[in-house]
C-alpha positions as CSV (number, residue, x, y, z in Angstrom):
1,X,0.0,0.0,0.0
2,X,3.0,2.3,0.6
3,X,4.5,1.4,-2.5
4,X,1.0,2.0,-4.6
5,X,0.0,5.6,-2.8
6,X,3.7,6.5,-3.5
7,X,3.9,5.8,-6.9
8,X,0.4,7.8,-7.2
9,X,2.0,10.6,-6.0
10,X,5.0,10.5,-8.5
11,X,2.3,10.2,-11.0
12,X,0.7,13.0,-10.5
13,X,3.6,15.5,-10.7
14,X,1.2,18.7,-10.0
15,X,0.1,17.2,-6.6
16,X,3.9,16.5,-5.8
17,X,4.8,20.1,-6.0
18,X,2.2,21.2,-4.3
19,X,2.7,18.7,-1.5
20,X,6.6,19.5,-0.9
21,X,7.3,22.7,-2.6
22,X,4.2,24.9,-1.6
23,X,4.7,24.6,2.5
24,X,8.1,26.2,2.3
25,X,7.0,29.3,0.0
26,X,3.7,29.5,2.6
27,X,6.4,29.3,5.2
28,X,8.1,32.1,3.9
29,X,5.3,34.2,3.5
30,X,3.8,34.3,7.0
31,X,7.5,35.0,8.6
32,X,6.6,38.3,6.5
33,X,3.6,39.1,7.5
34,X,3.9,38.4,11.3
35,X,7.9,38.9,11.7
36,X,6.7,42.9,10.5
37,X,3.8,42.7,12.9
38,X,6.7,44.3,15.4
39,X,6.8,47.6,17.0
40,X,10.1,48.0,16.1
41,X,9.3,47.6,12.1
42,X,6.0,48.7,11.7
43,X,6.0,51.4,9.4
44,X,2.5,53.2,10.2
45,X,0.8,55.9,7.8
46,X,0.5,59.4,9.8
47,X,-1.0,62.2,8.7
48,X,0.6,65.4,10.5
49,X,-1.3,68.6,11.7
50,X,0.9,72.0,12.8
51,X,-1.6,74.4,14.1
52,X,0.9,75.9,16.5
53,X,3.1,77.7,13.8
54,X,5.7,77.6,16.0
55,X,9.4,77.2,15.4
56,X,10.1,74.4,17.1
57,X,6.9,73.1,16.3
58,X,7.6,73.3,12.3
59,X,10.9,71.7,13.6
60,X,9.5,68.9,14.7
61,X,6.9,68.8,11.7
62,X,10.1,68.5,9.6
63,X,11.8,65.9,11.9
64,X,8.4,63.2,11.9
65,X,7.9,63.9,8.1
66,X,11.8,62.7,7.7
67,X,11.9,59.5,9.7
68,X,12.3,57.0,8.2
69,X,10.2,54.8,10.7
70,X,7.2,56.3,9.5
71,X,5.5,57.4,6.6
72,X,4.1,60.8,7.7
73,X,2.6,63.3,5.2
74,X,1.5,66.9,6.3
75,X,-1.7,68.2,6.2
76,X,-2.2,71.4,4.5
77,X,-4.0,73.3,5.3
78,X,-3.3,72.0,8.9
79,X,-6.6,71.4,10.6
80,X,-7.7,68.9,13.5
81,X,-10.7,68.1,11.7
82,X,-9.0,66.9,9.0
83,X,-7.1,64.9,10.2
84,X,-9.8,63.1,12.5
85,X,-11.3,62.8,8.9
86,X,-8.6,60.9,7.8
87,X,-8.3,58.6,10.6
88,X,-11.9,58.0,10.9
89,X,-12.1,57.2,7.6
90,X,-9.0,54.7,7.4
91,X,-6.9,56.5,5.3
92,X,-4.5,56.9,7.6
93,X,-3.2,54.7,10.5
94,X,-3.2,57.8,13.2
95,X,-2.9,61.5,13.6
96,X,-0.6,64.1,15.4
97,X,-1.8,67.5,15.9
98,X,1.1,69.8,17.0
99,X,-1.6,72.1,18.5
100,X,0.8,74.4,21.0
101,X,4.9,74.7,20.6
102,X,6.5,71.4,22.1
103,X,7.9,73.4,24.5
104,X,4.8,74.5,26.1
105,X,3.0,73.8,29.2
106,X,0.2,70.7,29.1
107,X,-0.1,68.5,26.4
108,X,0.7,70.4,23.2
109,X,0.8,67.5,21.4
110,X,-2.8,65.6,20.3
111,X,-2.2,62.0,18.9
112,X,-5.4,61.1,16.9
113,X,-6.2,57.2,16.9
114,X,-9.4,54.7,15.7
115,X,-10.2,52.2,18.8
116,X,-10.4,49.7,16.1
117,X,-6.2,50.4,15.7
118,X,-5.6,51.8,19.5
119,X,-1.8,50.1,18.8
120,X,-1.7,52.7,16.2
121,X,-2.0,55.4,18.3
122,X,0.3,53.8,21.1
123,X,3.3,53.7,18.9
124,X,2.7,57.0,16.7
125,X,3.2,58.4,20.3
126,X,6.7,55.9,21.2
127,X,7.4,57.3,17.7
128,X,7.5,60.6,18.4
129,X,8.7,60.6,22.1
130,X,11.7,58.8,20.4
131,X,12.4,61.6,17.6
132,X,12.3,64.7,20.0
133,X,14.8,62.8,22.5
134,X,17.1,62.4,19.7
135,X,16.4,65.6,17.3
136,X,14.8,67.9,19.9
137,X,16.4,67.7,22.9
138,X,16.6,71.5,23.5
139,X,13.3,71.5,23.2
140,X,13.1,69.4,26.5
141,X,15.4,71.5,28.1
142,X,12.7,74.2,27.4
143,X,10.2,72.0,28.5
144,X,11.5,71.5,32.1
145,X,12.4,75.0,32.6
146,X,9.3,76.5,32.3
147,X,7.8,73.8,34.7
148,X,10.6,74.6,37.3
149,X,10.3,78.3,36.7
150,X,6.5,78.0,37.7
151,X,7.6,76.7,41.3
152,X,11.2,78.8,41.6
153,X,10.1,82.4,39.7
154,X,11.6,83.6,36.5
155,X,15.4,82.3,36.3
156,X,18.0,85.5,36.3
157,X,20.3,86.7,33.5
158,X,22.3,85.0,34.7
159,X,20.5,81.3,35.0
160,X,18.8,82.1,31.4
161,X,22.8,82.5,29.9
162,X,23.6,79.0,31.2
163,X,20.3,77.3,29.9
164,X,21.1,79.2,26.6
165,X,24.6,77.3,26.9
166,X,23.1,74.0,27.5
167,X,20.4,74.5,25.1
168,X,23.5,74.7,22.2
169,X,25.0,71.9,24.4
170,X,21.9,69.6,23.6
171,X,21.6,70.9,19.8
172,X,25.0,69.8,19.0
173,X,24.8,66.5,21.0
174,X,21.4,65.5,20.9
175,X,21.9,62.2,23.1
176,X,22.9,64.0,26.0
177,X,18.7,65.0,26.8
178,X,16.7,64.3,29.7
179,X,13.8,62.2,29.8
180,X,11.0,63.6,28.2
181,X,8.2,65.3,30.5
182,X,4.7,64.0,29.9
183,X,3.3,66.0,26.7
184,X,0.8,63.9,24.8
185,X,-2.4,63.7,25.0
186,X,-4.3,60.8,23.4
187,X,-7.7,60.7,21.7
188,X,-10.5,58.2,20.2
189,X,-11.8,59.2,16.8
190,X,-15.2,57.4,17.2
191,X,-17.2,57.3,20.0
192,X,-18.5,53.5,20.8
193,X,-18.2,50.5,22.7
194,X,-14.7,49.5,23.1
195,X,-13.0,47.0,20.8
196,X,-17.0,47.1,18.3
197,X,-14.1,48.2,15.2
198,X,-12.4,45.3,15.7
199,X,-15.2,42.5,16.3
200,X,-16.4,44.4,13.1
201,X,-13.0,43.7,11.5
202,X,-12.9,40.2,12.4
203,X,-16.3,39.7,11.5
204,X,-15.5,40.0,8.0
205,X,-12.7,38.6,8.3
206,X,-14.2,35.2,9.5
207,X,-16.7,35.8,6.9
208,X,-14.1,35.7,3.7
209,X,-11.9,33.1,5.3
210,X,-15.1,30.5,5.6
211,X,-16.8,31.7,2.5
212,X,-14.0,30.4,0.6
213,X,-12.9,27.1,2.1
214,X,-17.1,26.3,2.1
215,X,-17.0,27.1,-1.3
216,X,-14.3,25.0,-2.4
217,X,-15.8,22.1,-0.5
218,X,-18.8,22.4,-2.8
219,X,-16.9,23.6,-5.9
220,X,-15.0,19.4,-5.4
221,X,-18.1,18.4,-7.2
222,X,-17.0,19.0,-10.4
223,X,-13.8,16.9,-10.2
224,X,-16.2,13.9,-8.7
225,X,-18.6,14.2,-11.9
226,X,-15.4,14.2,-14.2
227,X,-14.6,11.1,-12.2
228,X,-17.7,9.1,-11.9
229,X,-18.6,9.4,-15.7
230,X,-21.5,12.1,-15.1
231,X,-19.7,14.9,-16.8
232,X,-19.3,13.1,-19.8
233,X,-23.4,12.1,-19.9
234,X,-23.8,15.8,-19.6
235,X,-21.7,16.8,-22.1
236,X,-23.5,15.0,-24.5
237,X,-26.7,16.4,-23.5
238,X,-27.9,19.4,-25.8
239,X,-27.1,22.4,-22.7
240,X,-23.7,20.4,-21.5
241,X,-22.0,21.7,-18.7
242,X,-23.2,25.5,-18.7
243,X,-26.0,25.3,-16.4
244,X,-24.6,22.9,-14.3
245,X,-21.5,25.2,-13.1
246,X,-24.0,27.8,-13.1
247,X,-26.0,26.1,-10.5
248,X,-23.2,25.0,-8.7
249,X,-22.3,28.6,-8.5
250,X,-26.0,30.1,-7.6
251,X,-25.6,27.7,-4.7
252,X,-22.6,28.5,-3.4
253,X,-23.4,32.0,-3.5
254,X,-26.5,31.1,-1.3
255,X,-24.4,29.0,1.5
256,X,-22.8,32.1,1.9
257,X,-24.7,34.1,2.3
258,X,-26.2,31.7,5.2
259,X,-22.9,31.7,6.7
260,X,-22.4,35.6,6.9
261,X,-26.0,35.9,8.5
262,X,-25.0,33.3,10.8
263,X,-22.0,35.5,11.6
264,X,-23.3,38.6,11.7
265,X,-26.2,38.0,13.8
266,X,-24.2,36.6,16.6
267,X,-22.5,40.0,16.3
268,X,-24.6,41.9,17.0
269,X,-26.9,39.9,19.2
270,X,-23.7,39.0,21.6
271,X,-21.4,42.0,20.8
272,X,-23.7,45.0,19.8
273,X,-22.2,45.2,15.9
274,X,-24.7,47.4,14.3
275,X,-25.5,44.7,11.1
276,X,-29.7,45.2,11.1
277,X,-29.6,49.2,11.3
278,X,-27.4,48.3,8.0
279,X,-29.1,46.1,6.6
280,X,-29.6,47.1,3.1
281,X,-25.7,47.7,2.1
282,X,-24.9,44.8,4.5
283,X,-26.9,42.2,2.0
284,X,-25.4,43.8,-1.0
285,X,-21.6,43.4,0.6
286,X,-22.8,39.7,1.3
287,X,-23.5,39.0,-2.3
288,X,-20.7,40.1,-3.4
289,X,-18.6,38.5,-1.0
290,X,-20.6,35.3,-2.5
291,X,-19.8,35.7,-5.9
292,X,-16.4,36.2,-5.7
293,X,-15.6,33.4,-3.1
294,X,-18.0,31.2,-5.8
295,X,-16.2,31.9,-8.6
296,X,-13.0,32.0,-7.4
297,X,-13.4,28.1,-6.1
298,X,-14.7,27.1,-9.0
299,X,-12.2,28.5,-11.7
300,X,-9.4,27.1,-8.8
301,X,-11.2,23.8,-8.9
302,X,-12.2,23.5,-12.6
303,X,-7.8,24.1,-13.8
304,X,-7.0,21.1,-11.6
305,X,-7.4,17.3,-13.0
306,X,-7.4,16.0,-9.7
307,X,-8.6,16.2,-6.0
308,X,-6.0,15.9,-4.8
309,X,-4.6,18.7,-6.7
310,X,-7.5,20.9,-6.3
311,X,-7.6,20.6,-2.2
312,X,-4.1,21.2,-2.2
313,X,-3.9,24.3,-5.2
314,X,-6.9,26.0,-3.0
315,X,-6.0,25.5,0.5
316,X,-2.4,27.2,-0.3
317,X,-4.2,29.9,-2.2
318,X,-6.5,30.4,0.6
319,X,-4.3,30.6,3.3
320,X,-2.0,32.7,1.2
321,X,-4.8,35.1,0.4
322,X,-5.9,34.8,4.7
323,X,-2.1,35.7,5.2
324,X,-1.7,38.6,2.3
325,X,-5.4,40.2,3.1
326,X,-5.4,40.5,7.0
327,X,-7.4,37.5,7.6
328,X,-5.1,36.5,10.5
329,X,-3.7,39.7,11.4
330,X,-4.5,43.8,10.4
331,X,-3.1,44.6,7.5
332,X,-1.7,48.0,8.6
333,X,0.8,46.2,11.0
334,X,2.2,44.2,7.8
335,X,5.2,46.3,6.1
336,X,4.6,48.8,3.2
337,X,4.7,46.7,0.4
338,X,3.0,43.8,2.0
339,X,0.4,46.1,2.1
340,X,0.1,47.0,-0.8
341,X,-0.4,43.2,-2.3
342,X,-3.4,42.9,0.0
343,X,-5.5,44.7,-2.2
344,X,-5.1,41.8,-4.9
345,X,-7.0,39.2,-2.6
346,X,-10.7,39.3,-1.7
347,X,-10.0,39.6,2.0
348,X,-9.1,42.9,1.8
349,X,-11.9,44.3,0.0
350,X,-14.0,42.1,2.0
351,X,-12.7,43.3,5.4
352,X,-12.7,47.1,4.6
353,X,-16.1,47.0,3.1
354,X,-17.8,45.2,6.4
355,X,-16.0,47.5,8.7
356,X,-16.0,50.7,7.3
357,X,-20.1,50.2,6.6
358,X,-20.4,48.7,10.2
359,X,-18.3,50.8,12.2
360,X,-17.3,54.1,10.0
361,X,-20.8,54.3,8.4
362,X,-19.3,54.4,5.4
363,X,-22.1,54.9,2.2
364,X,-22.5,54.0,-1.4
365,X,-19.7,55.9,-2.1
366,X,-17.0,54.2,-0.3
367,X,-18.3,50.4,-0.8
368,X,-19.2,49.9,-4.6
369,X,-15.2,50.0,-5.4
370,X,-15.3,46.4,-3.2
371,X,-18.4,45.5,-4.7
372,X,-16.6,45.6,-8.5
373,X,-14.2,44.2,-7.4
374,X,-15.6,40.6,-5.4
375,X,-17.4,40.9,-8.6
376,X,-15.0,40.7,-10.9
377,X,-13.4,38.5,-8.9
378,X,-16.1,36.1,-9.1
379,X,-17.2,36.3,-12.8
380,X,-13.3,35.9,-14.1
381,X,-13.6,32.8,-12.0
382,X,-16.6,31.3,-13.5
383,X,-15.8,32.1,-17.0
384,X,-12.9,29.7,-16.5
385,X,-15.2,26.8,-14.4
386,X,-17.1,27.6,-17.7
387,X,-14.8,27.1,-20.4
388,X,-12.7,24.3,-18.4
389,X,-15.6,22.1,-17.4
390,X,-17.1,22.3,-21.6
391,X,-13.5,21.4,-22.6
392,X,-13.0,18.7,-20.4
393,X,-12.9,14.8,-21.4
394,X,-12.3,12.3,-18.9
């Protein structure tokens, strides 16, 4: 028995590679999503606000917008409603609003964050903390002065000479600062139950992830009628194999559409997510979601001659796609690039469409990109099932 299922496998050359070559490139792939899910190399997307006007606030302006560590871009004109626009929205990761000089008294410094991506907002301010140690450490000095002075009375000629000294002191050797006094102030973009943006997230997430592995369970039923002899009986019918893959696909739409209510309405029954009051752009996201997780498992299943080749194909596509779309972790802690890739999978369009219309109330406008997409998606993939399955012979 050894020697027969071996010699099966060597047969079948496709299902070889996929067996022994596949798990190392998956391998790779998820060490680069998760290895960049790291403070230390997560590159997040800021948008920058200076409504101080200040000198050593435009210094520091200058000094986030140049780090390397982050991709910052200024907001002009600078406004705090603009950038909580941004951040609501998604575009960006987080926001800083220098709203007072950094040198100031309080919290001159407003870090703007979605509780959906509240790690956002936590390293935007390590970020930032770092770059004024290292790039603004006479601004420190400042800092601390004017605190002391409130307690001690203005500082003489001769006491403002030597900070003056030791404020050139820390210019030319930035490493020689202080610790930073407390000057940041963080703040929630939208107002709701803690961690809905995220349950909102994952719902969708969950919802792609099944939608696609259910689909290629169903979409196996084509290799079995190739197998069995039923295909060919069809064939020779006067419709052929049209209508079946078309009903295949109808159905599969359906089951997922079961699934996501399934989903959903535990959401919101056990976690408050918002799906009812939604309803309408909710059912047409679903459908969508349908037909391309349909068509995508049937134009995977319908290129393979085997099952075993068409379990293993899909389940590396699928968890390729989980890994590349944010399935299994948020996409913004993935690096740049990575990032960028997502928006070729489903899961991405998937997951931004349920959680910006669930917890961002995102409209029309913002969704029917994602819904031309899944589309898309899902008709490129039954055109194939359609041509394969009328070509094939067993």
């Amino acid at each position: 028995m050894f020697k027969v299922m071996a010699l099966e496998l060597w047969r079948d050359r496709a299902a070889m590679v996929m067996a022994f070559l596949l798990p190392p490139l998956v391998f790779v792939i998820f060490c680069v999503a998760f290895s960049g899910a790291t403070g230390e190399s997560v590159k997040l997307r800021v948008a920058v606000a200076d409504v101080a006007h200040t000198p050593n606030s435009a210094r520091l302006a200058h000094a986030l917008l140049s780090d390397t560590r982050l991709r910052a871009e200024l907001v002009i004109p600078a406004s705090l409603e603009v950038v909580r626009a941004r951040v609501h929205s998604g575009q960006v990761d987080s926001g800083i609003v220098l709203r007072a000089d950094p040198a100031a008294r309080g919290s001159p410094i407003l870090i703007l964050a979605d509780p959906s991506r509240e790690v956002a907002g936590m390293l935007t301010e390590a970020r930032v903390r770092e770059t004024i140690s290292t790039k603004l450490s006479d601004v420190l000095l400042d800092r601390t002065i004017v605190d002391v002075s409130q307690a001690t009375g203005p500082l003489t000629d001769d006491q403002k000479l030597n900070v003056s000294m030791a404020e050139q002191q820390l210019v030319e050797d930035p490493g020689a600062a202080a610790k930073a006094a407390p000057m940041f102030v963080r703040e929630s973009v939208t107002a709701g139950r803690a961690g809905a943006g995220t349950i909102a997230y994952y719902a969708g997430a969950v919802t792609i992830l099944f939608a696609l592995f259910a689909s290629m369970h169903g979409a196996l039923t084509l290799i079995d009628e190739r197998r069995s002899g039923i295909a060919d009986r069809i064939l020779a019918g006067r419709a052929g194999m049209g209508p079946v893959v078309t009903g295949k696909f109808l159905f599969l739409v359906a089951q997922v559409l079961v699934q996501a209510v399934a989903i959903f309405a535990t959401a919101q029954v056990v976690y408050g997510v918002p799906t009812a009051q939604h309803l309408g752009l909710w059912l047409v996201t679903t459908l969508a979601t349908g037909i391309g997780a349909g068509g995508l498992a049937l134009g995977l299943v319908a290129v393979c001659t085997s099952r075993d080749q068409a379990q293993t194909l899909s389940t590396f596509v699928y968890l390729l796609l989980a890994a590349v779309g944010g399935s299994m972790i948020p996409r913004f802690l993935m690096p740049p690039w990575l990032q960028a890739l997502g928006w070729f999978t489903p899961h991405a369009w998937v997951i931004d469409a349920y959680q910006g219309l669930l917890w961002r109330d995102a409209g029309l406008q913002d969704l029917y990109k994602a819904w031309i997409v899944l589309a898309a998606i899902g008709a490129g993939g039954l055109l194939v099932a359609q041509i394969t399955a009328r070509r094939v012979r067993i």
